[in-house]
C-alpha positions as CSV (number, residue, x, y, z in Angstrom):
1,X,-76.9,26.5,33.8
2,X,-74.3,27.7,35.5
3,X,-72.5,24.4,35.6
4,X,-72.5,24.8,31.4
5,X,-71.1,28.3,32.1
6,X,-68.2,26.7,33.8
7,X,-67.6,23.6,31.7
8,X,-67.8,26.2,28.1
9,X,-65.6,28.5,30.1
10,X,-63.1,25.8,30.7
11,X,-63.1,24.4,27.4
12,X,-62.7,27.9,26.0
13,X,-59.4,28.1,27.6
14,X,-58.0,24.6,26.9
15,X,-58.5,25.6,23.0
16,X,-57.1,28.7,23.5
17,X,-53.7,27.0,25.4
18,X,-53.6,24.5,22.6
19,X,-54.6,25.9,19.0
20,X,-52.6,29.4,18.0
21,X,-54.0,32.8,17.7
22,X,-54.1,32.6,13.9
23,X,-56.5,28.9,14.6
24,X,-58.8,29.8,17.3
25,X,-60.1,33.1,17.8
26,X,-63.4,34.2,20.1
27,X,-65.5,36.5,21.1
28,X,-67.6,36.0,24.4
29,X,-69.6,32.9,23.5
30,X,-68.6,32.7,19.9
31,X,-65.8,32.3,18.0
32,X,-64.1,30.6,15.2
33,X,-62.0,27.4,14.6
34,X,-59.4,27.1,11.3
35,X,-58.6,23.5,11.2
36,X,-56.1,22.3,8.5
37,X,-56.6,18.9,6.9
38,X,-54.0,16.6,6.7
39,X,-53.5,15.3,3.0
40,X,-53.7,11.6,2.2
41,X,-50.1,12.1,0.8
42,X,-47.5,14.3,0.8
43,X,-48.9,16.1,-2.7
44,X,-52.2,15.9,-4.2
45,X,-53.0,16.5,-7.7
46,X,-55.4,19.4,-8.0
47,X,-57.8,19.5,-11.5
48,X,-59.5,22.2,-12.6
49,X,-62.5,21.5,-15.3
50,X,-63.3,23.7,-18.1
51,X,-66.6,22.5,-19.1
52,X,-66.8,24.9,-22.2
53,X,-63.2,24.2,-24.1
54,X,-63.4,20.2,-22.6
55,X,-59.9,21.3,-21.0
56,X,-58.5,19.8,-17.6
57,X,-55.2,21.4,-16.1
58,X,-53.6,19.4,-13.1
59,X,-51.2,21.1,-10.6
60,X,-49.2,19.5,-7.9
61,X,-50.1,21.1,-4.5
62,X,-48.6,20.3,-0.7
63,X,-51.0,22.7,1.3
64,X,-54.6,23.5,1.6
65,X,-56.1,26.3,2.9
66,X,-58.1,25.2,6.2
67,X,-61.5,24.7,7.0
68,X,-63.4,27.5,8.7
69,X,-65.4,26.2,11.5
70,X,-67.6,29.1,13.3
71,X,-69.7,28.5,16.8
72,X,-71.8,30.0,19.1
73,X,-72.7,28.1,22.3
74,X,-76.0,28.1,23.7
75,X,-77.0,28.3,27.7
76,X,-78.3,24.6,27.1
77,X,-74.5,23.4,26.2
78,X,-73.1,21.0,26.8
79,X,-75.5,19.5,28.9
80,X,-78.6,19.5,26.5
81,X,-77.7,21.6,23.1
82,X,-75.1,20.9,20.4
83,X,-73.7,24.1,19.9
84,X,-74.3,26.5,16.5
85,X,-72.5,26.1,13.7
86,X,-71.9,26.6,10.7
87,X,-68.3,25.1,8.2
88,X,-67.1,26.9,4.9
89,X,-64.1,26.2,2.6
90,X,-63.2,27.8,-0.5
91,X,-62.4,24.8,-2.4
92,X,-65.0,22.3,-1.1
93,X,-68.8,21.8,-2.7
94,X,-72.0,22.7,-0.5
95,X,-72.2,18.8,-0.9
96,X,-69.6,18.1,0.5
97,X,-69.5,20.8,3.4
98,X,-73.0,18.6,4.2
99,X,-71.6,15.6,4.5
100,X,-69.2,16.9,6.8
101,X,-71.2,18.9,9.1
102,X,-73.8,16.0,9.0
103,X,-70.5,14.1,10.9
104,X,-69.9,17.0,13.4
105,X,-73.5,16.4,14.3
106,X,-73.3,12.5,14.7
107,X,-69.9,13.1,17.0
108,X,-72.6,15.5,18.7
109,X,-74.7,12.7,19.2
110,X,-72.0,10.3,20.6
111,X,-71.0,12.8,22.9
112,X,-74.3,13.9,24.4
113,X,-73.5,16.0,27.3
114,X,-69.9,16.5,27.0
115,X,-67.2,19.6,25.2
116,X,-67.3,18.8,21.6
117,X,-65.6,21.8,20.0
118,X,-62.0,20.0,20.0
119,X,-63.3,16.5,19.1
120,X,-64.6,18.5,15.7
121,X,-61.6,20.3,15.7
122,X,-59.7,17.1,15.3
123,X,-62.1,15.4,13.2
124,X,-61.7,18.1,10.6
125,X,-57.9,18.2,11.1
126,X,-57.6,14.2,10.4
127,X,-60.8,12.8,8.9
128,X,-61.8,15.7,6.1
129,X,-60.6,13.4,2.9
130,X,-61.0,9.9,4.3
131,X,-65.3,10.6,5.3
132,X,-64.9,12.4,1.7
133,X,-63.7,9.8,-0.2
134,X,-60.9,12.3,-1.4
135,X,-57.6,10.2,-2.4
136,X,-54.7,12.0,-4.2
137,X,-56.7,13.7,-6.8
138,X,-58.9,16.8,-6.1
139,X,-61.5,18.2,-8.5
140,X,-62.8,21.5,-8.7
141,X,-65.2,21.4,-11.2
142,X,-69.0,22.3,-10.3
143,X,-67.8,24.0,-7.0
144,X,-69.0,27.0,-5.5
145,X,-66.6,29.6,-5.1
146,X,-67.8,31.7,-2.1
147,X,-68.0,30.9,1.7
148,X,-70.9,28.7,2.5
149,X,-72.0,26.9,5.3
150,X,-74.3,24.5,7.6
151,X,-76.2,25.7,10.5
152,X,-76.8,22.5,12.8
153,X,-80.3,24.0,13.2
154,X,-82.8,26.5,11.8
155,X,-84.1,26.1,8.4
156,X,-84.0,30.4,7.2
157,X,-80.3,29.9,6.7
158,X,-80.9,26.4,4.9
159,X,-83.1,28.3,2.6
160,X,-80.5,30.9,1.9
161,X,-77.8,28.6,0.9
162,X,-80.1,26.8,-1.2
163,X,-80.0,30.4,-3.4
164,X,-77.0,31.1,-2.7
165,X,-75.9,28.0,-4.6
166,X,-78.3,29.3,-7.6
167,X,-76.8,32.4,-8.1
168,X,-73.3,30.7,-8.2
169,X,-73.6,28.0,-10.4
170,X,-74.2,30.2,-13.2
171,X,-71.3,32.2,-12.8
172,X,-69.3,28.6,-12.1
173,X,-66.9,28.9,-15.0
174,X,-65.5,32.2,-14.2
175,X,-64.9,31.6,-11.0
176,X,-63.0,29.0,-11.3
177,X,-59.3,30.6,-12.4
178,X,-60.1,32.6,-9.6
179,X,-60.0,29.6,-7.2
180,X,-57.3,28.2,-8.8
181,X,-55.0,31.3,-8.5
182,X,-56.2,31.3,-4.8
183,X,-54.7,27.4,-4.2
184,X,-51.9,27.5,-6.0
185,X,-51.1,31.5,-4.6
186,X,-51.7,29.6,-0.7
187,X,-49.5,26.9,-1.5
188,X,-46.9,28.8,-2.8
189,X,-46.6,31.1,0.4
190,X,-47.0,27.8,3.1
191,X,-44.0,26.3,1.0
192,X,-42.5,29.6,1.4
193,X,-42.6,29.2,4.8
194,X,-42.0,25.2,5.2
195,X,-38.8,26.3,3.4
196,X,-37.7,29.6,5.4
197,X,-38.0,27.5,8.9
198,X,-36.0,24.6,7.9
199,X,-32.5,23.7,7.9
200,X,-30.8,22.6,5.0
201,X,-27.2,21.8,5.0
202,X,-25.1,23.8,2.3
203,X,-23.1,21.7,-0.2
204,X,-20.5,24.2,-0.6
205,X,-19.5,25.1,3.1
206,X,-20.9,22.1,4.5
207,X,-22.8,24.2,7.0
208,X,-26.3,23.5,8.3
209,X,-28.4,26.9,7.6
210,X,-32.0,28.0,8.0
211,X,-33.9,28.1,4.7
212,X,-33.7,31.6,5.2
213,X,-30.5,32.1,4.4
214,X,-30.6,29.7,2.0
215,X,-31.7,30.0,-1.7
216,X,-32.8,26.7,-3.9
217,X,-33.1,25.8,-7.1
218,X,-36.2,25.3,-8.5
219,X,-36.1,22.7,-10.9
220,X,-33.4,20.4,-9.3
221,X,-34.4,21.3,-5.5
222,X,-30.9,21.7,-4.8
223,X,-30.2,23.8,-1.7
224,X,-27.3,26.1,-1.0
225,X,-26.1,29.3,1.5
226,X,-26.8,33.0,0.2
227,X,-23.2,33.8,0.9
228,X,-21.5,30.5,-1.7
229,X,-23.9,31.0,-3.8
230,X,-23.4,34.3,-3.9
231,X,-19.5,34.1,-4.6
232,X,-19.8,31.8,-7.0
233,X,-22.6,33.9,-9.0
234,X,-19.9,37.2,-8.6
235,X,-17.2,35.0,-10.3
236,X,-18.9,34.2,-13.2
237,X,-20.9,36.9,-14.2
238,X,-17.6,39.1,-13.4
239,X,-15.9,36.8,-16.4
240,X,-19.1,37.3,-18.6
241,X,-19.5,33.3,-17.7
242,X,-23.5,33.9,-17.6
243,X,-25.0,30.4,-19.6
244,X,-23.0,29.2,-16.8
245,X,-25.1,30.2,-13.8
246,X,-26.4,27.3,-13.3
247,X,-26.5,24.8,-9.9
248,X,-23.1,24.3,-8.9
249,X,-24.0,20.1,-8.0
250,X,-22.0,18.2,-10.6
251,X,-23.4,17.6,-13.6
252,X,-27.0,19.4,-12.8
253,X,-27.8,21.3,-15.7
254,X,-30.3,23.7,-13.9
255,X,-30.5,27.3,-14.6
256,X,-30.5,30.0,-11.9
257,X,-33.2,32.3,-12.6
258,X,-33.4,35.9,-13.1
259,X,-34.9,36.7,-9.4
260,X,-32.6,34.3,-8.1
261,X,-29.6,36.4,-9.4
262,X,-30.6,39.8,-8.6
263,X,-31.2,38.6,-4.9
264,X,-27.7,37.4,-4.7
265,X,-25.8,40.2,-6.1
266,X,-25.5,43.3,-6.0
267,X,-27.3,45.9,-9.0
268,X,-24.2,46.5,-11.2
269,X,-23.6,43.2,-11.4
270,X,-27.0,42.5,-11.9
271,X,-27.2,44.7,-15.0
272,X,-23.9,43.2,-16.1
273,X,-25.7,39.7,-15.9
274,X,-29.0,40.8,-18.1
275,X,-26.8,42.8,-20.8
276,X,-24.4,39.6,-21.5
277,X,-27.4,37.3,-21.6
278,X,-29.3,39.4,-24.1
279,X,-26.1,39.7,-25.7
280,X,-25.5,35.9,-25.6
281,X,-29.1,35.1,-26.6
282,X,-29.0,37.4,-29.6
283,X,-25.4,35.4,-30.7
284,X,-27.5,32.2,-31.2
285,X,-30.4,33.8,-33.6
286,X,-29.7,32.8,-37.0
287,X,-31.6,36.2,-37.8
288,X,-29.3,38.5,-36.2
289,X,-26.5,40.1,-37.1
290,X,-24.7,43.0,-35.4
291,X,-23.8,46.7,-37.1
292,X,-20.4,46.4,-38.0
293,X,-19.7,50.0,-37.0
294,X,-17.2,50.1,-33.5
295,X,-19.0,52.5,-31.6
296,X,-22.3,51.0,-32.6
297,X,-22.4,47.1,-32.5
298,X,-26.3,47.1,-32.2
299,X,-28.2,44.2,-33.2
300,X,-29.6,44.3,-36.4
301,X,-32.9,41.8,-37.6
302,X,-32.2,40.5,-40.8
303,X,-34.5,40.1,-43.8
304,X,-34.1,36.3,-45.3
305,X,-34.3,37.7,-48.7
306,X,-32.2,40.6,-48.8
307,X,-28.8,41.3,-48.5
308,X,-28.8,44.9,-47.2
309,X,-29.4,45.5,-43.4
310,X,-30.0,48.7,-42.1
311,X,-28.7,49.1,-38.0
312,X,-32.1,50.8,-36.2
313,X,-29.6,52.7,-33.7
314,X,-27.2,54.4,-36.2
315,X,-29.1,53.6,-39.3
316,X,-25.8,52.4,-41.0
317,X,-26.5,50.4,-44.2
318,X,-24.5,47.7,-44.7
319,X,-24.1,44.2,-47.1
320,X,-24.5,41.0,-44.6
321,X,-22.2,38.9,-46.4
322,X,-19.4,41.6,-46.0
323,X,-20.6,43.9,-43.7
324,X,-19.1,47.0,-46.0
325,X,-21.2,49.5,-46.8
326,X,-23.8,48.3,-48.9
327,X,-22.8,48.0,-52.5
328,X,-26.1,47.0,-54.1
329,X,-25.9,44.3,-56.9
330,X,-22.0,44.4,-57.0
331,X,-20.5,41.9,-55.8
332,X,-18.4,41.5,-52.4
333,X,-14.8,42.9,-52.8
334,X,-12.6,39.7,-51.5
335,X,-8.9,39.0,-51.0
336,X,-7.2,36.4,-53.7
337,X,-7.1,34.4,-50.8
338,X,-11.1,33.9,-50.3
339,X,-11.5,34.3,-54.2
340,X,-9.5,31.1,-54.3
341,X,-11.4,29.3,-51.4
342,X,-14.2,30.4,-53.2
343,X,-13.8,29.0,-56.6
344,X,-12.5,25.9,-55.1
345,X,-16.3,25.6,-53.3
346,X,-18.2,27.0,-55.8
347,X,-16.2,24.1,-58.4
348,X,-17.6,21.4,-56.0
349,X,-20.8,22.7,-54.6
350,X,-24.2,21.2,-55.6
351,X,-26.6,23.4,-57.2
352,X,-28.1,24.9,-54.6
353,X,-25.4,25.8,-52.5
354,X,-24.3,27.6,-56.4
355,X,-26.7,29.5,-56.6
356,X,-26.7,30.9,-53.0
357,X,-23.0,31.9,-54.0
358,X,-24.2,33.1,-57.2
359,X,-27.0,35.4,-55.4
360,X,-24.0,36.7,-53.1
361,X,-20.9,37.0,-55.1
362,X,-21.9,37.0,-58.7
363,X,-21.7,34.6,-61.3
364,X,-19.2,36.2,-63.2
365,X,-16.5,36.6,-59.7
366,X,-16.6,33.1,-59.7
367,X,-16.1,32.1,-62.8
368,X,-13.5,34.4,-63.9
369,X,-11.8,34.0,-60.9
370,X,-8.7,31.8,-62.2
371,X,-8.3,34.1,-65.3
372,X,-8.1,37.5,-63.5
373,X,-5.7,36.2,-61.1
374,X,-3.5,34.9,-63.7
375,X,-3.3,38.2,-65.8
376,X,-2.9,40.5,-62.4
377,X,0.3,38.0,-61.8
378,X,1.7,38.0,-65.5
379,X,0.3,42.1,-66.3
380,X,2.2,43.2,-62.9
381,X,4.3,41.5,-60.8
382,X,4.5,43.7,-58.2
383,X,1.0,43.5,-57.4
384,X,1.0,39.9,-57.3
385,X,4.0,39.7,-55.0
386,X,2.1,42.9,-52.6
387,X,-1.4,41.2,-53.1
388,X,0.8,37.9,-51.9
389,X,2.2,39.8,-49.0
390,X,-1.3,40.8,-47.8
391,X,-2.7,37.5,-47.9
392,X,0.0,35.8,-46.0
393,X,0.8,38.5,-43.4
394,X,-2.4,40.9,-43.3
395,X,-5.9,40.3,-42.0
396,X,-9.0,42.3,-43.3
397,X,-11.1,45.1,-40.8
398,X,-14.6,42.9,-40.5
399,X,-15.6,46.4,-40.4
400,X,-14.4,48.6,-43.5
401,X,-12.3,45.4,-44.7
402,X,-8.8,47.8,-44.4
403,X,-6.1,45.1,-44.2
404,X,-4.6,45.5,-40.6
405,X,-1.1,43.7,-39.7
406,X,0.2,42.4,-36.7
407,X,3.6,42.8,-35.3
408,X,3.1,41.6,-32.2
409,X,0.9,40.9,-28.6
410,X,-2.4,39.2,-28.1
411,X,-4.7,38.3,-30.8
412,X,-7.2,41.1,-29.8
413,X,-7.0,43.7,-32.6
414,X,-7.9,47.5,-32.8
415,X,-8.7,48.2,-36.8
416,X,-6.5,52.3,-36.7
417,X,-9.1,52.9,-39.7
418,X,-12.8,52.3,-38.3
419,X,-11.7,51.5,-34.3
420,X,-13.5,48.2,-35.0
421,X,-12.5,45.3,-32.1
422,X,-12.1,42.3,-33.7
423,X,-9.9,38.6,-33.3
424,X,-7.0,37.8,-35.1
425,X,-7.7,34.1,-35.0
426,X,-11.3,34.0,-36.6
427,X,-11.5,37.8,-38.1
428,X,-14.9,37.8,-36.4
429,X,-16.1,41.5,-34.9
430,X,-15.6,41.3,-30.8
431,X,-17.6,43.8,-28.6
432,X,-16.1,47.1,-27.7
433,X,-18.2,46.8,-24.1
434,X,-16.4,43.5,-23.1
435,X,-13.5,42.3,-26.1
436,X,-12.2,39.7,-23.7
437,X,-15.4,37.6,-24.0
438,X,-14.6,36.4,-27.2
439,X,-11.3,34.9,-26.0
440,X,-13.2,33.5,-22.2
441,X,-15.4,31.5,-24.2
442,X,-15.4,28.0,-25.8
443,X,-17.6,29.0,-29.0
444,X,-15.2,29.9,-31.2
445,X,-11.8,28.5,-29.9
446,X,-10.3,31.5,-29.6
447,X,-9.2,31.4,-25.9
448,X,-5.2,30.5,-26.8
């Protein structure tokens, strides 16, 4: 007896010099062992069955969570008794905990007489899949999703697990998005950790970095240092640039994401970020148009059907082919310029293109187009020659349609009658909050 003392005493302490405090733990003559399988590659695909809706989601995962392996060693080991125990794990079956207990006790039986506890402990660390017959695809179908385990002897406990998987089973399906969340959550984190210990080597500086300091793009993997990255982020969201955060690699097209950014810089530049991409996003939505008032500028939802819009911030009502005030079934006032660019299109359109211009200016503006012009010309001269100036030498307000002129400077214009911002070059309505967006971008070639 007292030579089992010694030999479970000194076995006790080689586990504890050579598996971590967060892998072997004990307590007098019991404990508990967390062994980690190794997978059979570097990723296995994890399926989840959903008996009911005949529905199989697949995830790629790297880690597992380990194998639980408790003890308690008897007076008679290890001379003449294999020691208690009993094995759990959340995402194997009470099948397949068997089989592999049912090997822990054939090592047992190899070893008769000798320490057994690290043999197991490396049995379960590099035989789980292979006496499993686990390749690269796990299933967690019919599991049960609770701790369970084999006791080596005694058949009470037997009895009990033997319920235990009763009660289970009929709660199976619900369980199992709450084993799923619990792999993918525990492979998240031991990625999380893989990453923050390694070194990755920055392709900006050049510089080999701990993960920690490093941040990495998702989709591409691409790794770079907090502090480039960080720059380069400030640059561009500083020039409103923000469809162009992505990786800096040449030609990778992936995005930095929202968490990404507000790690990297700091919270007014943050909320500079999410304002110009709502504001971006909104700019490519055929179904949005912006109140045409200066200090306004809200987005507005149009209706398909109707040509009034009505801004939900200032409740200005306006037309959304003119964006004047709206002026019900009479038609848009327009410059002798765009009447003539208009009866020129609406001459060779096809007939549905007429009668969209039909719905929006009138059928009567367009056809009498040519004769009013000629009359105002021969009737009074003076108005032609004025209405000639305007045309060649004025732009229209996009906001009240005031005809604004430009003696000199850049092409961002201040409209003295409504304070509306808008650009010389397309006549399009520019933010008050950031003008010089228009002209940093490439969307409407404005930037010369």
């Amino acid at each position: 007896m007292e030579d089992n003392i010694c030999a479970q005493d000194n076995e006790l302490l080689a586990l504890g010099s050579i598996l971590d405090e967060h892998q072997f733990k004990v307590t007098g003559r019991c404990g508990h062992i967390k062994a980690h399988p190794q997978l059979p590659s570097e990723t296995i695909t994890l399926k989840v069955q959903y008996d009911a809706l005949d529905v199989t989601n697949c995830h790629q995962i790297s880690f597992l969570p380990p194998l639980a392996l408790k003890f308690k060693l008897p007076t008679g080991y290890p001379s003449e008794t294999i020691p208690e125990f009993s094995l759990s794990c959340v995402w194997l079956t009470n099948d397949q905990i068997s089989i592999l207990s049912n090997h822990l006790k054939e090592l047992w039986e190899k070893s008769f007489g000798s320490e057994i506890l690290y043999e197991w402990y490396q049995f379960l660390s590099d035989e789980t899949f292979s006496s499993l017959e686990i390749n690269n695809e796990l299933s967690v179908g019919k599991q049960l999703y609770q701790s369970h385990g084999v006791v080596a002897s005694g058949e009470t406990v037997s009895s009990q697990r033997d319920e235990t998987m009763h009660a289970t089973t009929s709660n199976d399906t619900e369980r199992r998005p709450e084993i799923l969340m619990v792999l993918l959550v525990y492979n998240k984190m031991k990625e999380e950790e893989k990453f923050q210990s390694s070194v990755f080597t920055c392709n900006i500086c050049f510089e080999g970095k701990l993960g920690s300091k490093c941040s990495l793009f998702k989709v591409c993997k691409h790794v770079y240092c907090k502090d480039c990255l960080s720059s380069y982020f400030e640059i561009l969201i500083t020039e409103g640039s923000v469809k162009a955060l992505k990786c800096p690699e040449e030609k990778c097209t992936s995005q930095a994401l929202p968490h990404q950014v507000k790690q990297l810089v700091n919270n007014d530049l943050y909320l500079r970020y999410e304002r110009l991409l709502l504001q971006t996003t909104l700019d490519t939505m055929s179904d949005i148009i912006y109140c045409p008032l200066s200090h306004c500028q809200s987005p507005v939802i149009l209706d398909q059907n109707e040509n009034l819009a009505q801004c939900p911030s200032c409740s200005y009502a306006f037309c959304v082919f003119c964006k004047s005030g709206y002026h019900g079934v009479t038609p848009c006032r327009l410059t002798t310029g765009e009447i003539k660019k208009l009866c020129e299109e609406y001459r060779n359109a096809n007939p549905e293109r007429r009668a969209e211009m039909e719905k929006k200016y009138g059928v009567e503006a367009l056809t009498s187009v040519e004769y009013s012009e000629s009359a105002d010309t021969q009737e009074n001269p003076s108005m032609a020659n004025s209405q000639e100036w305007l045309d060649k030498y004025a732009k229209t307000c996009p906001g009240c349609r005031a005809f604004v002129e430009k003696i000199d400077g850049c092409n961002q214009m201040t409209c003295s009658k409504c304070g509306t911002y808008f650009c010389w070059l397309c006549e399009r309505a520019i933010p008050s909050y950031d003008p010089d967006q228009h002209f940093r971008g490439l969307k409407y070639d404005c930037n010369r």
